[in-house]
C-alpha positions, 0 to 999 in steps of 0.5 A: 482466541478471536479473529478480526476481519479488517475490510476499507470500503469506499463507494461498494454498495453494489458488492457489500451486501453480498461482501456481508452474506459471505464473510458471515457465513465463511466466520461462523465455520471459523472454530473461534468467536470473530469481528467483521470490521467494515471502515467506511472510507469517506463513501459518497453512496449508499455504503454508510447506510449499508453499513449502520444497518449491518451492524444493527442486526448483527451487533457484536458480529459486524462493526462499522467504523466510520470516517468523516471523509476519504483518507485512502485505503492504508489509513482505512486500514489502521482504523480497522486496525485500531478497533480490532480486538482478534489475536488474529487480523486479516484484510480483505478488500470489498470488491470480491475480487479475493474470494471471503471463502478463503479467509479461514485459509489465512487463519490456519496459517496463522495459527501454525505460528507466522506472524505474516500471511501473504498470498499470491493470487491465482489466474489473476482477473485485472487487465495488462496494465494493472498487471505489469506495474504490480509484477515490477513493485514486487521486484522492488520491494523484494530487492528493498526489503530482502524479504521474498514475497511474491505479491505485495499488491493483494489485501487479503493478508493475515497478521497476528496481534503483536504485529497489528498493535507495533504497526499502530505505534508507528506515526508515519502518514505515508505507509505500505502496509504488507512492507511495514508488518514485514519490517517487524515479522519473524515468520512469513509465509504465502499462499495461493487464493482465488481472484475473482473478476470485479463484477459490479462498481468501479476500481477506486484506483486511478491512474494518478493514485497507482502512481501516489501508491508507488511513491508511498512505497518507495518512499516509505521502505528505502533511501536507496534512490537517494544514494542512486543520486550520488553514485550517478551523480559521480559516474556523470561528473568523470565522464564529463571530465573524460569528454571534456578531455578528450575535446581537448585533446581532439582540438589540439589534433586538429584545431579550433574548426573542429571543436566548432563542429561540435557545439550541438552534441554539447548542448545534448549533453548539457539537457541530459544532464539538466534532465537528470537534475530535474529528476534528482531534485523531484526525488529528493521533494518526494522525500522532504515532503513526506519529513514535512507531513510526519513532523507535523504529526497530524491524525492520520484519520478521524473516525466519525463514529462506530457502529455495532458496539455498545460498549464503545463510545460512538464519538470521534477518535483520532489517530 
Protein backbone atom coordinates (compact mmCIF):
# COMPACT_ATOMS: atom_id res chain seq x y z
CA UNK A 1 0.00 0.00 0.00
CA UNK A 2 1.09 3.41 -0.85
CA UNK A 3 0.02 7.14 0.33
CA UNK A 4 -0.17 10.03 -1.98
CA UNK A 5 -0.29 13.55 -0.40
CA UNK A 6 -1.89 16.03 -2.98
CA UNK A 7 -1.13 19.83 -1.98
CA UNK A 8 -2.05 22.90 -4.93
CA UNK A 9 0.49 25.61 -4.25
CA UNK A 10 0.10 28.98 -5.35
CA UNK A 11 2.47 32.09 -4.66
CA UNK A 12 3.75 29.98 -0.69
CA UNK A 13 7.30 30.38 -0.70
CA UNK A 14 7.19 31.92 2.59
CA UNK A 15 5.51 28.29 4.23
CA UNK A 16 6.72 25.77 1.70
CA UNK A 17 10.03 24.91 2.96
CA UNK A 18 8.79 24.50 6.54
CA UNK A 19 5.22 22.73 4.56
CA UNK A 20 8.11 20.25 3.13
CA UNK A 21 10.16 19.57 6.43
CA UNK A 22 7.08 18.59 8.29
CA UNK A 23 5.11 16.36 5.72
CA UNK A 24 8.59 14.54 5.20
CA UNK A 25 8.91 13.92 8.77
CA UNK A 26 4.77 13.42 9.56
CA UNK A 27 5.35 10.35 6.08
CA UNK A 28 8.17 8.70 7.07
CA UNK A 29 5.97 7.56 10.70
CA UNK A 30 3.34 6.36 8.11
CA UNK A 31 4.22 2.12 8.21
CA UNK A 32 3.92 2.44 4.01
CA UNK A 33 6.06 3.88 1.15
CA UNK A 34 4.52 7.59 0.10
CA UNK A 35 4.47 10.67 -2.42
CA UNK A 36 4.18 14.04 -1.49
CA UNK A 37 2.63 15.58 -4.85
CA UNK A 38 3.14 19.77 -4.74
CA UNK A 39 1.12 21.22 -8.03
CA UNK A 40 2.35 24.58 -8.66
CA UNK A 41 -0.80 26.43 -9.64
CA UNK A 42 0.68 29.00 -11.86
CA UNK A 43 3.02 30.81 -8.84
CA UNK A 44 4.39 34.10 -9.59
CA UNK A 45 7.09 33.81 -6.64
CA UNK A 46 9.75 31.77 -5.81
CA UNK A 47 7.63 28.54 -5.31
CA UNK A 48 8.37 26.66 -8.92
CA UNK A 49 12.15 27.07 -7.78
CA UNK A 50 11.24 25.78 -4.23
CA UNK A 51 9.63 23.03 -5.65
CA UNK A 52 12.27 21.81 -8.50
CA UNK A 53 14.97 21.63 -5.86
CA UNK A 54 12.61 19.81 -3.38
CA UNK A 55 11.96 17.11 -5.48
CA UNK A 56 15.82 17.04 -6.61
CA UNK A 57 16.92 16.02 -3.27
CA UNK A 58 14.31 14.01 -2.62
CA UNK A 59 13.57 12.42 -5.74
CA UNK A 60 10.97 9.55 -5.58
CA UNK A 61 9.61 11.12 -2.06
CA UNK A 62 8.35 14.46 -3.49
CA UNK A 63 6.91 15.40 -6.66
CA UNK A 64 6.44 18.56 -8.45
CA UNK A 65 3.75 18.86 -11.00
CA UNK A 66 3.90 22.17 -12.73
CA UNK A 67 1.19 24.14 -14.86
CA UNK A 68 1.85 26.65 -17.12
CA UNK A 69 -0.56 29.24 -15.22
CA UNK A 70 -3.25 29.58 -12.55
CA UNK A 71 -6.15 27.32 -12.91
CA UNK A 72 -7.71 27.33 -9.45
CA UNK A 73 -7.21 25.33 -6.71
CA UNK A 74 -9.75 22.24 -7.56
CA UNK A 75 -8.15 21.91 -10.99
CA UNK A 76 -4.82 21.85 -9.10
CA UNK A 77 -6.22 19.42 -7.63
CA UNK A 78 -7.03 16.75 -10.04
CA UNK A 79 -3.54 17.34 -11.35
CA UNK A 80 -2.22 15.97 -8.30
CA UNK A 81 -4.97 13.60 -8.77
CA UNK A 82 -3.94 12.45 -12.21
CA UNK A 83 -0.23 12.00 -11.08
CA UNK A 84 -0.87 10.20 -7.68
CA UNK A 85 0.22 6.31 -7.70
CA UNK A 86 -1.22 5.68 -3.38
CA UNK A 87 -4.09 3.34 -2.91
CA UNK A 88 -4.75 6.08 -0.82
CA UNK A 89 -4.76 10.03 -1.36
CA UNK A 90 -5.06 13.04 1.13
CA UNK A 91 -5.17 16.74 0.41
CA UNK A 92 -3.61 19.25 2.18
CA UNK A 93 -3.30 22.92 1.50
CA UNK A 94 -0.02 24.82 1.80
CA UNK A 95 -0.73 27.37 3.92
CA UNK A 96 -0.18 25.21 7.35
CA UNK A 97 -3.20 26.25 8.64
CA UNK A 98 -4.48 22.26 8.76
CA UNK A 99 -1.71 20.80 10.68
CA UNK A 100 0.94 17.71 8.10
CA UNK A 101 0.91 16.39 11.88
CA UNK A 102 -2.41 15.13 11.24
CA UNK A 103 -2.38 13.24 7.89
CA UNK A 104 -1.43 9.84 9.33
CA UNK A 105 -5.02 10.44 11.31
CA UNK A 106 -6.75 10.71 7.78
CA UNK A 107 -4.79 7.57 6.72
CA UNK A 108 -6.15 5.20 9.72
CA UNK A 109 -9.34 6.23 8.84
CA UNK A 110 -8.92 5.04 5.44
CA UNK A 111 -7.57 2.14 6.36
CA UNK A 112 -10.65 0.94 8.42
CA UNK A 113 -12.46 0.86 5.20
CA UNK A 114 -14.52 4.50 4.17
CA UNK A 115 -13.72 5.58 1.00
CA UNK A 116 -14.52 9.58 2.28
CA UNK A 117 -12.51 10.94 5.20
CA UNK A 118 -13.64 14.55 5.97
CA UNK A 119 -12.64 16.57 8.80
CA UNK A 120 -13.98 19.39 10.93
CA UNK A 121 -11.71 21.70 12.29
CA UNK A 122 -11.37 22.84 15.58
CA UNK A 123 -11.09 26.20 17.20
CA UNK A 124 -11.14 27.58 13.86
CA UNK A 125 -8.33 30.75 13.15
CA UNK A 126 -10.08 32.47 10.15
CA UNK A 127 -12.08 35.93 10.91
CA UNK A 128 -16.32 36.22 10.91
CA UNK A 129 -16.28 36.83 7.56
CA UNK A 130 -14.72 33.70 6.39
CA UNK A 131 -16.68 31.90 8.97
CA UNK A 132 -20.26 32.76 8.50
CA UNK A 133 -20.48 32.18 4.64
CA UNK A 134 -18.65 28.40 5.33
CA UNK A 135 -21.24 27.60 8.08
CA UNK A 136 -24.23 28.38 5.62
CA UNK A 137 -22.53 26.34 2.47
CA UNK A 138 -22.26 23.36 4.43
CA UNK A 139 -25.89 23.70 5.42
CA UNK A 140 -26.27 23.82 1.55
CA UNK A 141 -24.67 21.27 0.32
CA UNK A 142 -26.11 19.12 3.42
CA UNK A 143 -29.64 19.84 2.24
CA UNK A 144 -28.33 19.29 -1.47
CA UNK A 145 -26.50 16.05 -1.19
CA UNK A 146 -28.44 14.37 1.88
CA UNK A 147 -24.92 13.58 3.04
CA UNK A 148 -23.93 14.92 6.76
CA UNK A 149 -20.69 16.66 6.56
CA UNK A 150 -20.18 19.10 8.62
CA UNK A 151 -17.24 20.97 6.86
CA UNK A 152 -17.14 20.98 3.47
CA UNK A 153 -14.48 23.83 3.29
CA UNK A 154 -11.43 22.12 4.89
CA UNK A 155 -8.63 20.52 2.29
CA UNK A 156 -7.36 18.09 4.45
CA UNK A 157 -9.33 15.26 3.36
CA UNK A 158 -8.62 11.58 2.34
CA UNK A 159 -9.81 9.48 -0.63
CA UNK A 160 -9.20 5.96 -1.57
CA UNK A 161 -8.11 5.04 -4.91
CA UNK A 162 -11.40 4.00 -6.37
CA UNK A 163 -12.76 7.16 -5.67
CA UNK A 164 -9.75 9.30 -6.86
CA UNK A 165 -9.56 7.52 -10.19
CA UNK A 166 -13.77 7.57 -11.00
CA UNK A 167 -13.48 11.48 -10.03
CA UNK A 168 -10.97 11.85 -12.76
CA UNK A 169 -13.22 10.48 -15.46
CA UNK A 170 -15.61 13.13 -15.02
CA UNK A 171 -15.06 16.15 -17.50
CA UNK A 172 -17.02 18.63 -15.82
CA UNK A 173 -14.90 22.28 -15.51
CA UNK A 174 -16.63 23.48 -12.92
CA UNK A 175 -16.30 21.01 -9.97
CA UNK A 176 -16.63 20.69 -5.86
CA UNK A 177 -14.40 18.16 -4.93
CA UNK A 178 -15.59 17.11 -1.25
CA UNK A 179 -19.18 17.14 -3.05
CA UNK A 180 -18.11 15.22 -6.23
CA UNK A 181 -16.16 12.15 -4.22
CA UNK A 182 -19.50 12.10 -1.93
CA UNK A 183 -21.45 11.45 -5.11
CA UNK A 184 -19.46 8.18 -5.42
CA UNK A 185 -18.54 7.43 -1.75
CA UNK A 186 -20.30 4.18 0.01
CA UNK A 187 -18.50 4.88 3.42
CA UNK A 188 -17.71 8.54 4.85
CA UNK A 189 -16.88 9.68 7.83
CA UNK A 190 -15.15 13.16 9.88
CA UNK A 191 -12.73 13.73 12.12
CA UNK A 192 -11.79 16.59 14.09
CA UNK A 193 -8.08 18.24 13.50
CA UNK A 194 -6.17 21.30 14.53
CA UNK A 195 -6.33 24.74 12.37
CA UNK A 196 -3.75 26.79 12.76
CA UNK A 197 -3.46 30.75 12.28
CA UNK A 198 -1.99 31.69 8.69
CA UNK A 199 1.13 33.13 9.67
CA UNK A 200 3.12 33.91 6.76
CA UNK A 201 1.48 35.06 2.70
CA UNK A 202 -1.84 36.17 1.95
CA UNK A 203 -5.09 34.07 1.50
CA UNK A 204 -5.38 33.66 -2.35
CA UNK A 205 -9.22 33.63 -1.61
CA UNK A 206 -10.58 36.98 -2.48
CA UNK A 207 -13.66 38.22 -1.99
CA UNK A 208 -14.89 37.64 -5.79
CA UNK A 209 -13.30 34.14 -5.82
CA UNK A 210 -15.31 33.23 -2.48
CA UNK A 211 -18.19 34.27 -4.35
CA UNK A 212 -16.97 31.84 -8.00
CA UNK A 213 -16.56 29.05 -5.60
CA UNK A 214 -20.28 29.32 -4.00
CA UNK A 215 -21.47 29.38 -7.53
CA UNK A 216 -19.28 26.47 -8.71
CA UNK A 217 -20.83 24.75 -5.96
CA UNK A 218 -24.29 25.28 -6.42
CA UNK A 219 -24.12 24.89 -9.78
CA UNK A 220 -22.19 22.03 -9.92
CA UNK A 221 -24.41 19.67 -6.98
CA UNK A 222 -28.27 20.44 -7.81
CA UNK A 223 -30.99 22.16 -9.99
CA UNK A 224 -32.62 22.83 -7.18
CA UNK A 225 -32.51 26.54 -7.61
CA UNK A 226 -33.78 26.28 -10.94
CA UNK A 227 -37.15 24.61 -9.73
CA UNK A 228 -37.12 27.46 -6.79
CA UNK A 229 -37.90 29.51 -10.20
CA UNK A 230 -40.73 27.79 -10.90
CA UNK A 231 -42.46 27.00 -7.85
CA UNK A 232 -41.91 30.97 -7.03
CA UNK A 233 -42.69 31.79 -10.03
CA UNK A 234 -46.11 30.21 -9.88
CA UNK A 235 -46.63 31.56 -5.97
CA UNK A 236 -45.94 35.44 -7.57
CA UNK A 237 -48.25 34.77 -10.64
CA UNK A 238 -51.67 33.83 -8.04
CA UNK A 239 -51.04 36.53 -5.90
CA UNK A 240 -50.94 38.97 -8.74
CA UNK A 241 -54.10 37.40 -9.73
CA UNK A 242 -55.37 37.66 -5.89
CA UNK A 243 -54.31 41.71 -6.15
CA UNK A 244 -55.46 42.06 -9.56
CA UNK A 245 -58.89 40.71 -8.03
CA UNK A 246 -59.17 42.30 -5.04
CA UNK A 247 -58.29 46.05 -6.98
CA UNK A 248 -61.21 45.13 -8.77
CA UNK A 249 -63.32 44.36 -6.57
CA UNK A 250 -62.27 47.30 -4.38
CA UNK A 251 -62.83 49.78 -7.15
CA UNK A 252 -66.08 48.75 -7.72
CA UNK A 253 -66.79 49.41 -4.02
CA UNK A 254 -65.67 52.41 -4.16
CA UNK A 255 -64.77 53.97 -7.63
CA UNK A 256 -62.51 54.76 -10.20
CA UNK A 257 -60.72 57.69 -7.50
CA UNK A 258 -59.61 54.79 -5.48
CA UNK A 259 -58.05 52.73 -7.88
CA UNK A 260 -56.00 56.04 -8.58
CA UNK A 261 -54.83 56.22 -5.54
CA UNK A 262 -52.96 53.23 -5.83
CA UNK A 263 -51.07 53.57 -8.79
CA UNK A 264 -47.57 53.91 -6.75
CA UNK A 265 -48.01 50.57 -4.82
CA UNK A 266 -48.44 49.10 -8.23
CA UNK A 267 -45.35 50.29 -9.49
CA UNK A 268 -43.68 48.59 -6.46
CA UNK A 269 -44.95 45.43 -7.22
CA UNK A 270 -44.04 45.70 -10.79
CA UNK A 271 -39.77 46.49 -9.67
CA UNK A 272 -40.33 43.57 -7.39
CA UNK A 273 -41.41 41.35 -9.69
CA UNK A 274 -38.67 42.90 -12.51
CA UNK A 275 -36.13 42.25 -9.88
CA UNK A 276 -37.15 38.50 -9.26
CA UNK A 277 -36.87 38.22 -13.18
CA UNK A 278 -33.55 39.66 -13.35
CA UNK A 279 -32.52 37.33 -10.59
CA UNK A 280 -33.96 34.34 -12.65
CA UNK A 281 -32.56 35.13 -15.67
CA UNK A 282 -28.64 35.68 -13.68
CA UNK A 283 -29.49 31.90 -12.31
CA UNK A 284 -30.28 30.43 -15.40
CA UNK A 285 -26.94 32.35 -17.19
CA UNK A 286 -25.00 30.55 -14.49
CA UNK A 287 -26.05 27.28 -15.49
CA UNK A 288 -25.95 27.77 -19.41
CA UNK A 289 -22.76 29.17 -19.13
CA UNK A 290 -21.40 26.41 -17.02
CA UNK A 291 -23.27 23.71 -20.25
CA UNK A 292 -21.19 25.99 -22.79
CA UNK A 293 -17.67 25.64 -21.15
CA UNK A 294 -18.24 21.71 -20.64
CA UNK A 295 -19.45 20.97 -24.28
CA UNK A 296 -16.44 22.46 -25.26
CA UNK A 297 -14.40 19.87 -23.34
CA UNK A 298 -11.25 21.78 -23.35
CA UNK A 299 -8.28 20.83 -20.82
CA UNK A 300 -9.25 21.20 -17.68
CA UNK A 301 -5.33 22.10 -16.96
CA UNK A 302 -2.04 21.78 -18.72
CA UNK A 303 1.05 20.45 -16.81
CA UNK A 304 4.01 22.08 -18.00
CA UNK A 305 6.31 19.72 -16.62
CA UNK A 306 7.07 16.90 -13.54
CA UNK A 307 9.66 17.00 -11.48
CA UNK A 308 11.09 14.42 -9.01
CA UNK A 309 10.28 11.32 -11.48
CA UNK A 310 12.63 9.85 -13.56
CA UNK A 311 10.55 7.27 -15.05
CA UNK A 312 7.82 9.81 -16.10
CA UNK A 313 7.90 12.00 -19.40
CA UNK A 314 8.83 15.60 -18.23
CA UNK A 315 6.35 16.88 -21.08
CA UNK A 316 3.00 18.55 -21.08
CA UNK A 317 0.09 16.63 -20.50
CA UNK A 318 -3.61 17.59 -20.51
CA UNK A 319 -6.51 16.62 -18.96
Amino acid sequence: MQTSIVIPVFNEQENLPELIKRSLATCETLDMPFEIILIDDGSRDDSVRLISEAAATHNGKIVGVLLNRNYGQHAAVMAGFAHAKGDYIVTLDADLQNPPEEIPNVVTKLQEGFDVVGTIRQNRQDSFLRTLPSKMVNKVVQKSTGVLMHDYGCMLRGYTREIVETMCECRERSTFIPVLANTFAHKVTEIPVGHSERTDGDSKYSFWKLINLQFDLLTSITTFPLRMLSIIGGIVSACGIGLGILILVLRLIHGAAWAAEGVFTLFAILFVLVGAQFIGLGLLGEYIGRIYHDVRDRPRYFVRRVVGRTNESQQGAYL
